[in-house]
C-alpha positions as a Python dict, from the first residue, in 0.01 Angstrom:
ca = {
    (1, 'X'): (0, 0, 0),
    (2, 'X'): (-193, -82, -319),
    (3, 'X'): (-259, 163, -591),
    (4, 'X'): (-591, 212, -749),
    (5, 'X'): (-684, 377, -1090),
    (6, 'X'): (-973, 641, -1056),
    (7, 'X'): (-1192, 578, -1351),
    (8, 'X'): (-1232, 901, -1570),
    (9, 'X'): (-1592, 1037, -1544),
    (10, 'X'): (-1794, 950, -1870),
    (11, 'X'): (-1786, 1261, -2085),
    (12, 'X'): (-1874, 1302, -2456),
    (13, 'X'): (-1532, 1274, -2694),
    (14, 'X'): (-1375, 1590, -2735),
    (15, 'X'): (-1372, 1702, -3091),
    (16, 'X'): (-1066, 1834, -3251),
    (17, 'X'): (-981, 2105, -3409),
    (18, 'X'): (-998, 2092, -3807),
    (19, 'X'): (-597, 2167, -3836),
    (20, 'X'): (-520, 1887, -3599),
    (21, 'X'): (-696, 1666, -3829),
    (22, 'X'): (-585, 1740, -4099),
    (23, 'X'): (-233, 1736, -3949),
    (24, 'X'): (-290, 1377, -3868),
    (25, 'X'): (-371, 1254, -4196),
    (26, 'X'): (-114, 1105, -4413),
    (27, 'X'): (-2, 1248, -4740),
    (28, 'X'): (-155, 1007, -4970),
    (29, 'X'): (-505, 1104, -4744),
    (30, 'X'): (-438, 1399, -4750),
    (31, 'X'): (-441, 1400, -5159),
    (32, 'X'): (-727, 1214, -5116),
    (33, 'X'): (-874, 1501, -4961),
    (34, 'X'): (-755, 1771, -5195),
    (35, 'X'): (-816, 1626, -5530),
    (36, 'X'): (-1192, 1600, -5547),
    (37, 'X'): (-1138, 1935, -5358),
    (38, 'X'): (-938, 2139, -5672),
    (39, 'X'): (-1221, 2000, -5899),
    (40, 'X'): (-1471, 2117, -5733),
    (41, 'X'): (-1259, 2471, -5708),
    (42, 'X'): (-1212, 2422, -6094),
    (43, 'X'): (-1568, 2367, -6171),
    (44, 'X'): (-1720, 2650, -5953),
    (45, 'X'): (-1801, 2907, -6186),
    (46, 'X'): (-1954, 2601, -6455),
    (47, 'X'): (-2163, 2538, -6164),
    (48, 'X'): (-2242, 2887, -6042),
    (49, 'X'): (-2430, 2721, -5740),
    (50, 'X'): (-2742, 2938, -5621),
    (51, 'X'): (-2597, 3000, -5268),
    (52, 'X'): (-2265, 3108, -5403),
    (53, 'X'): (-2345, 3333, -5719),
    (54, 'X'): (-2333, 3690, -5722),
    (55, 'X'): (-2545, 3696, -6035),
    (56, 'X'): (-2780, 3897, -6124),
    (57, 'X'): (-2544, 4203, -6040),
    (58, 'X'): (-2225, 4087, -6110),
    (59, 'X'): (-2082, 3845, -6343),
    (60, 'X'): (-1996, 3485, -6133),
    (61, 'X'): (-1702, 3378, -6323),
    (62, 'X'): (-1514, 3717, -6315),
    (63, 'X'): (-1608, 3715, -5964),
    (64, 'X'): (-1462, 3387, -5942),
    (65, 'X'): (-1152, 3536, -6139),
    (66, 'X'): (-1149, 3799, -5930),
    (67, 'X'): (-1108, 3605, -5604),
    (68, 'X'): (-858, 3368, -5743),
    (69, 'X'): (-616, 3682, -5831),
    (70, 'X'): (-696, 3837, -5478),
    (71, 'X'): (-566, 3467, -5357),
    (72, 'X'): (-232, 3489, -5588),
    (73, 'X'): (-174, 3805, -5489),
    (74, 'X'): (-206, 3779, -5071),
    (75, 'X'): (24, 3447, -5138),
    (76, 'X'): (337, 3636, -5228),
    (77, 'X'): (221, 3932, -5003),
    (78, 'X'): (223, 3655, -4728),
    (79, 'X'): (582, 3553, -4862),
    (80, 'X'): (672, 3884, -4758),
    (81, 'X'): (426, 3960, -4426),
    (82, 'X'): (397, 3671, -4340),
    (83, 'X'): (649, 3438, -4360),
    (84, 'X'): (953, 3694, -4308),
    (85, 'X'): (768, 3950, -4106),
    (86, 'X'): (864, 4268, -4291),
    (87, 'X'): (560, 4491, -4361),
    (88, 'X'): (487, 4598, -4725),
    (89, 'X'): (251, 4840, -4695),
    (90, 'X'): (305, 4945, -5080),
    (91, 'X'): (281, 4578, -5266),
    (92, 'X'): (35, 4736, -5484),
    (93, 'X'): (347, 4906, -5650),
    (94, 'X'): (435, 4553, -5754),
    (95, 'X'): (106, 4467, -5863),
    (96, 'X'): (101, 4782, -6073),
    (97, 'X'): (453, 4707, -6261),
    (98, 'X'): (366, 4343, -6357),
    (99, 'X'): (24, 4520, -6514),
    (100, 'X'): (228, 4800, -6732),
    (101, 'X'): (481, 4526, -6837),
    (102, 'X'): (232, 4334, -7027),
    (103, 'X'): (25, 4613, -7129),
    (104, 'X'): (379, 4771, -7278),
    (105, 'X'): (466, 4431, -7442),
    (106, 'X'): (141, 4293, -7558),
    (107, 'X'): (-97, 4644, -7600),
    (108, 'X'): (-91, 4811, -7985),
    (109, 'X'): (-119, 5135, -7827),
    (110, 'X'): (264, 5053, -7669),
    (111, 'X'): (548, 5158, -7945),
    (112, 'X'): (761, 4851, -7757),
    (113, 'X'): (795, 4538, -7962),
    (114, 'X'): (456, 4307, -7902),
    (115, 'X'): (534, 3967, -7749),
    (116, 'X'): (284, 3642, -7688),
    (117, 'X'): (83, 3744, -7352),
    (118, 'X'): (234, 3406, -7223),
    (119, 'X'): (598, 3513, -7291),
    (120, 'X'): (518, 3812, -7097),
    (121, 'X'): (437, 3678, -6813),
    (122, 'X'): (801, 3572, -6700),
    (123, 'X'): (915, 3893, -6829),
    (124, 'X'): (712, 4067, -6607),
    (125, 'X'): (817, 3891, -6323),
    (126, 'X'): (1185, 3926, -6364),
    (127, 'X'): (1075, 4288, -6422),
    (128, 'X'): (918, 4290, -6078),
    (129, 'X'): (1232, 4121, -5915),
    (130, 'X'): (1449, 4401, -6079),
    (131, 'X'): (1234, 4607, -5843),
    (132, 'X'): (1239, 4446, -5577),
    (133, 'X'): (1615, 4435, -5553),
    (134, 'X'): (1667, 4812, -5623),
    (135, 'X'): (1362, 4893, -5365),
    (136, 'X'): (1509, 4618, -5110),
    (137, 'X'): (1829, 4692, -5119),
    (138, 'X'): (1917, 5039, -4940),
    (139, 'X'): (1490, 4990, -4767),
    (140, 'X'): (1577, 4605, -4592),
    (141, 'X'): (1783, 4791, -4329),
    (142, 'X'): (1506, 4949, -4177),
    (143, 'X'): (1219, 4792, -3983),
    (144, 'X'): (901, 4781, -3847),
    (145, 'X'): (698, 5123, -3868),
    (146, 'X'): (1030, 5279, -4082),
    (147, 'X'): (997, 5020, -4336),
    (148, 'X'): (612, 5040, -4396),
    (149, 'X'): (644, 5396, -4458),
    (150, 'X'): (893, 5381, -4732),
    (151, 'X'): (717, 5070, -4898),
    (152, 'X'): (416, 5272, -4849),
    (153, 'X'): (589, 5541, -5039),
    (154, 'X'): (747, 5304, -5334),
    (155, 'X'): (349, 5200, -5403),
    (156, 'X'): (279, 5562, -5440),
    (157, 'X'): (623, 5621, -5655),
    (158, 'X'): (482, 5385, -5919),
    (159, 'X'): (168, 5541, -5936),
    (160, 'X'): (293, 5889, -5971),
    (161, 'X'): (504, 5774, -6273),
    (162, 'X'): (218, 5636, -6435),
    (163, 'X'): (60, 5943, -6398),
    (164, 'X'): (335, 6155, -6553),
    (165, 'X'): (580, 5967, -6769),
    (166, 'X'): (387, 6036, -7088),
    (167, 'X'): (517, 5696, -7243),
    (168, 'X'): (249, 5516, -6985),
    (169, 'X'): (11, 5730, -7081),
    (170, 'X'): (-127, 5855, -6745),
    (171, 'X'): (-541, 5833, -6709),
    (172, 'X'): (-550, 5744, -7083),
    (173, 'X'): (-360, 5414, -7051),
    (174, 'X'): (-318, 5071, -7277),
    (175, 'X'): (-629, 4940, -7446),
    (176, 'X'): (-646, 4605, -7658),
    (177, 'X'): (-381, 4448, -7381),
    (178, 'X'): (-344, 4105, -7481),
    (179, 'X'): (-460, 3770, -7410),
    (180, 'X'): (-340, 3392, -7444),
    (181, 'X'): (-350, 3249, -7701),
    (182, 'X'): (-648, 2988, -7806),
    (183, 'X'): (-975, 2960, -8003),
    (184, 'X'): (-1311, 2796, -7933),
    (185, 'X'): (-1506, 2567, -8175),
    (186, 'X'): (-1645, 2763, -8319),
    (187, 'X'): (-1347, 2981, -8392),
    (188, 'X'): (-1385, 3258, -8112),
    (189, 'X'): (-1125, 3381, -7846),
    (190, 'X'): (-1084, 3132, -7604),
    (191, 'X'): (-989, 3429, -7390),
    (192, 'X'): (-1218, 3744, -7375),
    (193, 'X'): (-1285, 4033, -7136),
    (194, 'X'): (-1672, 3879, -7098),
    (195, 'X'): (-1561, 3546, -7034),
    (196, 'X'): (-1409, 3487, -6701),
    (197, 'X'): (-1376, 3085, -6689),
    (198, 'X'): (-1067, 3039, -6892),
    (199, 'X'): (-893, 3301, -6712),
    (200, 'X'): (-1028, 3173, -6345),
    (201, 'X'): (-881, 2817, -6490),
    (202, 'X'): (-575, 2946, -6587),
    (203, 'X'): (-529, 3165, -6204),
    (204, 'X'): (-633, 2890, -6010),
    (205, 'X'): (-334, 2687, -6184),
    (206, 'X'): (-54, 2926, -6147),
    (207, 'X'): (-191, 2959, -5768),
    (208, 'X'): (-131, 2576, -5756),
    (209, 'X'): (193, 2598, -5915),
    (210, 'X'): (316, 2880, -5649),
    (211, 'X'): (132, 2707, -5357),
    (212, 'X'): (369, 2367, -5445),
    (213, 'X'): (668, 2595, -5467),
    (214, 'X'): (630, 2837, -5184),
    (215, 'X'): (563, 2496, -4962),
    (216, 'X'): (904, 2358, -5078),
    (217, 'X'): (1049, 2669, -4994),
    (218, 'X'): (878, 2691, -4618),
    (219, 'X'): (1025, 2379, -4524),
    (220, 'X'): (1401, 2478, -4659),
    (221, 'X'): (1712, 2655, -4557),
    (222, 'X'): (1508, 2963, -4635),
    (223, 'X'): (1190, 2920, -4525),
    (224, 'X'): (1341, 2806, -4145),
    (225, 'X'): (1569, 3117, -4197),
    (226, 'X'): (1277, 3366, -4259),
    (227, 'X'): (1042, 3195, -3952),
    (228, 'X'): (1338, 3294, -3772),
    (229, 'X'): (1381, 3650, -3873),
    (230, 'X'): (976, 3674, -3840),
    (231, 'X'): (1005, 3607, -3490),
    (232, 'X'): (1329, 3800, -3392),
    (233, 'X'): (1607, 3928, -3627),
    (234, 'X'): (1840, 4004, -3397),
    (235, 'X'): (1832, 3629, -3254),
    (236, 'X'): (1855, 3500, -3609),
    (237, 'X'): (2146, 3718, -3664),
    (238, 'X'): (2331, 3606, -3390),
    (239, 'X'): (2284, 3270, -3438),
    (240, 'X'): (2497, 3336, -3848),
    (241, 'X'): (2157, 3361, -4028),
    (242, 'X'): (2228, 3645, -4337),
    (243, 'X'): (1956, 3824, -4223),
    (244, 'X'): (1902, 4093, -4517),
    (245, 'X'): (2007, 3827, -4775),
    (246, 'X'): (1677, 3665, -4672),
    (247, 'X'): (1511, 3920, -4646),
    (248, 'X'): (1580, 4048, -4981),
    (249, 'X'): (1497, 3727, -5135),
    (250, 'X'): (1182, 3724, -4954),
    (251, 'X'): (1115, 4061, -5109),
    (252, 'X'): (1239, 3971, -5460),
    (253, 'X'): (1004, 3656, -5391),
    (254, 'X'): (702, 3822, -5341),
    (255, 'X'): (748, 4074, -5586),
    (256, 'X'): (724, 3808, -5860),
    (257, 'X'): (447, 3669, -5775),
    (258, 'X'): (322, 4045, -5747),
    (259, 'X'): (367, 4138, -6100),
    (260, 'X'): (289, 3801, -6187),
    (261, 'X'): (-72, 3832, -6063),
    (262, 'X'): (-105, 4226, -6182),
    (263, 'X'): (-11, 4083, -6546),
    (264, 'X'): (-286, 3816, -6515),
    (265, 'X'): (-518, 4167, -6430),
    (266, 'X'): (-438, 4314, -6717),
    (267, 'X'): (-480, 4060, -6953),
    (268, 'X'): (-846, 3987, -6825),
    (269, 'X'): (-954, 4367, -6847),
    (270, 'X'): (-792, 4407, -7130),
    (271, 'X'): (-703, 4826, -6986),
    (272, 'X'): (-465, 4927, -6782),
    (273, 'X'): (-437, 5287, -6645),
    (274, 'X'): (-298, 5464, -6334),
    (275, 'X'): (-655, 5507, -6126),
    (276, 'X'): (-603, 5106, -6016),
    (277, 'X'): (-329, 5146, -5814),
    (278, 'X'): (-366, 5359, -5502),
    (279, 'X'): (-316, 5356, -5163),
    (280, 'X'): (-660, 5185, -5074),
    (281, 'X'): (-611, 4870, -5303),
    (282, 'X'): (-307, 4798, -5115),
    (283, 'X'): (-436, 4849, -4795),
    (284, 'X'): (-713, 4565, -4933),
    (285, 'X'): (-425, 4320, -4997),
    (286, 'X'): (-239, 4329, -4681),
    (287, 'X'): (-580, 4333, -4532),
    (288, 'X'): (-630, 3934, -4670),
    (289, 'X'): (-325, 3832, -4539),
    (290, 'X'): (-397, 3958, -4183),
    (291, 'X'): (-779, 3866, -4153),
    (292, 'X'): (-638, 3506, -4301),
    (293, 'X'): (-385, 3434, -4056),
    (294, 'X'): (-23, 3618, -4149),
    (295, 'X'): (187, 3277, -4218),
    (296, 'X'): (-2, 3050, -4348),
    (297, 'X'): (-90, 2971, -4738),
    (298, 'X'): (-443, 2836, -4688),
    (299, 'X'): (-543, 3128, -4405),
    (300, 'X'): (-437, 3372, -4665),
    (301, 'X'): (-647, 3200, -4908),
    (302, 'X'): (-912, 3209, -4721),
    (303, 'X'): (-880, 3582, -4650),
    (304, 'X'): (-829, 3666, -4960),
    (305, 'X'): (-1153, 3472, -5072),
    (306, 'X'): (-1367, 3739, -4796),
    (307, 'X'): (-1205, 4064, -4904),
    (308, 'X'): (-1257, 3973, -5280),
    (309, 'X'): (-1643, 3756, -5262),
    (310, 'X'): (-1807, 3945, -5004),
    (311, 'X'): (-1864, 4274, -5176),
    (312, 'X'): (-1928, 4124, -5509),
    (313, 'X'): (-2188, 3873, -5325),
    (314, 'X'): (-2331, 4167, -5147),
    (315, 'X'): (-2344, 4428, -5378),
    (316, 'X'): (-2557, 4656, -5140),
    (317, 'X'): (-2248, 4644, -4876),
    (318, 'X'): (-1982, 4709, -5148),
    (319, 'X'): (-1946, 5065, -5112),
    (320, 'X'): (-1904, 4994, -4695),
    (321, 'X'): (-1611, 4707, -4750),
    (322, 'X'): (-1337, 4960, -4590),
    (323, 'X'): (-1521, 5029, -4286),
    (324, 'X'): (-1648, 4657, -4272),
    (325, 'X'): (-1308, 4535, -4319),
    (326, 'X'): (-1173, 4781, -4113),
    (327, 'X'): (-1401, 4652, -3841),
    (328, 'X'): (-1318, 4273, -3874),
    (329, 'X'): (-953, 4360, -3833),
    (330, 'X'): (-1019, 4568, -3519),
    (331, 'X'): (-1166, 4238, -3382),
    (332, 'X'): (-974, 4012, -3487),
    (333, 'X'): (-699, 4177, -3351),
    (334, 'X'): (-884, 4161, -3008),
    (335, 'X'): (-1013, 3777, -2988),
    (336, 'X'): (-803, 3592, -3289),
    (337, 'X'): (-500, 3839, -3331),
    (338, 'X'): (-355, 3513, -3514),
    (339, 'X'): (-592, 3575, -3774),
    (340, 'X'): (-858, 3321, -3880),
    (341, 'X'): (-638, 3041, -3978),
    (342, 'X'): (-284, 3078, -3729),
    (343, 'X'): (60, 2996, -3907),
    (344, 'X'): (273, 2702, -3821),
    (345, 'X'): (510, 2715, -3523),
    (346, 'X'): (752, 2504, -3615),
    (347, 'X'): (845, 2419, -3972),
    (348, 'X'): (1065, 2152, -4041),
    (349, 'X'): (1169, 1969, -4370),
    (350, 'X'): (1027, 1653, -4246),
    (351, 'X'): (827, 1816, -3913),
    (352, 'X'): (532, 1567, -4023),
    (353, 'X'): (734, 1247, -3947),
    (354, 'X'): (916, 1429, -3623),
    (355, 'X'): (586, 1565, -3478),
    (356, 'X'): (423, 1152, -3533),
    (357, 'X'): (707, 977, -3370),
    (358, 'X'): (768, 1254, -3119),
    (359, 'X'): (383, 1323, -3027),
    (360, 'X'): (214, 1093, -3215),
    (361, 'X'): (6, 1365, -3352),
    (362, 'X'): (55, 1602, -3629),
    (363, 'X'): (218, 1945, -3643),
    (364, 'X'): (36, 2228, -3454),
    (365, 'X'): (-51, 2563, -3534),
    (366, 'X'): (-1, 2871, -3373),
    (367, 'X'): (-186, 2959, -3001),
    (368, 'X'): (-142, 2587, -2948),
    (369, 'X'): (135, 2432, -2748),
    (370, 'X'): (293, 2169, -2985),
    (371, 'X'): (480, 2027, -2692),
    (372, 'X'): (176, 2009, -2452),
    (373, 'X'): (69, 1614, -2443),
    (374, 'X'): (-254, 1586, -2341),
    (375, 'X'): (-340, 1476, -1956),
    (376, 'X'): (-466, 1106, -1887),
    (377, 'X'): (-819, 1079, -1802),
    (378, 'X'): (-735, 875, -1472),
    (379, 'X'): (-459, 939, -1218),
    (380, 'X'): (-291, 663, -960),
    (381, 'X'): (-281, 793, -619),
}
């Protein structure tokens, strides 16, 4: 008996998905990708491209600004969310600590010592950390719906303080906060409250900076050990992973990059009080991180880039962006509960060169089946 191959029907080429793609590429194509991409990021608000700006009613390069510290802040909301699956419903607490440190260091209305606005930036990250280790510490133990509500309550905390500990001056706050340092040619601030291009530059390059480390630490000991606590703690636990050790450096992680990015905010306004703290703005930030796609950098990006553009760009829907937002997530949560952009399944410290040899495709992303070759056009009967 002789066995004959059916031909496979002629059919147009199946197109791939844009993550598969990209997964595919090497590294040196993929930088080939990515570096005439960051330029053009750096030179969007020179440009201020018709279809993009939100000019006349709103200033393009603080928009831009604005974006690129929504984008810092949903990454280390993400580190927490996202990558270790603990919900922070009160990051904004973060956000508003990093803010008061520089304004207290850098502001002349402060009676603390003033320091370079670029020393302060460090400072009010370890501050941040502090924080996060004396909120994660008794907090870690709980989770799910237990934990949101006393992160919920920590964001609230910090706002209430500001409010009534007279030496943060409640409603009145800091004026005058400082700036980096840096002059123009012809001998003005480099770095003004009108001007939002050096501080967009300077934003988009921490972002970089965090994006290369929080990659690093995704494919370590740590990043493997908070996938696994993300998808069941009590697996991960059994299996000797310290559970609330890596959860509290998750925490402490995040946190830093929080008051990293709420210092950055108070440098560009140049005023920090109390009223830009609440409940709301935090419910904005986690909102980034979900319509993004929880777990992955570039999703979160990306969600961050809708919450912050789309009510500057549409200045008419501004005062409707909870409800619009609120909408979108309802949605999502029905057809894409991944969120826009799905985070990794598997993350491995050299997953690229397993998932080639193994598959001889790249890594997938989540709602696809890594594992799952594809069938053969033709069968043999």
């Amino acid at each position: 008996m002789t066995t004959t191959t059916t031909p496979a029907p002629a059919q147009a080429k199946k197109r791939r998905p844009l993550g598969e793609w990209w997964n595919n590429l090497s590294r040196v194509q993929q930088w080939g990708v990515l570096i005439p991409l960051v330029v053009l990021v750096y030179l969007l608000p020179v440009l201020n491209p018709p279809i993009l700006t939100t000019e006349p009613g709103y200033d393009f390069p603080i928009a831009m600004f604005e974006v690129a510290r929504y984008a810092l802040i949903a990454i280390g909301l993400n580190v927490v969310v996202g990558q270790a699956g603990l919900l922070d419903l009160g990051y904004v607490g973060f956000f508003a600590v990093g803010a008061y440190v520089a304004a207290l260091f850098t502001s002349p209305e402060s009676s603390l010592s003033k320091l370079p606005f670029l020393a302060v930036l460090p400072i009010a990250m370890a501050v941040t950390m502090i924080f996060g280790v004396v909120l994660g510490t008794p907090t870690l133990r709980l989770r799910g719906d237990y934990l949101a509500i006393v992160t919920l309550g920590f964001g609230e905390i910090v706002r209430l303080l500001a409010d009534n500990v007279d030496p943060l001056r409640g409603n009145r706050g800091f004026q005058q906060v400082g700036h980096p340092p840096g002059t123009k040619a012809d001998g003005t601030p480099l770095f003004t409250n009108t001007d939002g291009i050096p501080w967009y530059w300077l934003c988009v390059t921490i972002i970089i900076l965090i994006l290369f480390l929080v990659g690093n630490l995704e494919r370590s000991r740590v990043g493997r050990a908070w996938v696994a606590i993300r998808d069941d703690e009590d697996a991960a636990e059994i299996m000797g992973v310290p559970t609330f050790k890596f959860k509290i450096w998750a925490f402490v992680g995040g946190a830093a990059i929080g008051g990293l990015s709420g210092a950055l905010y108070a440098g560009q306004l140049g005023f920090v009080n109390n009223q830009k703290f609440d409940v709301v703005t935090s419910m904005l930030f986690l909102a980034a991180v979900i319509l993004g796609g929880s777990g992955n950098k570039v999703g979160v990006i990306l969600g961050a880039v809708v919450v912050a553009y789309i009510p500057l760009r549409f200045l008419v829907i501004a005062e409707y962006k909870y409800l619009i937002f609120g909408v979108a997530l309802i949605v999502l949560m029905i057809f894409r509960p991944q969120g826009l952009l799905g985070a990794r399944q598997r993350l491995l410290t050299y997953g690229r060169q397993a998932y080639q040899r193994l598959l001889g495709k790249g890594e997938q992303i989540s709602s696809d089946n890594a594992l799952q070759t594809e069938s053969t056009p033709g069968s043999k009967s």
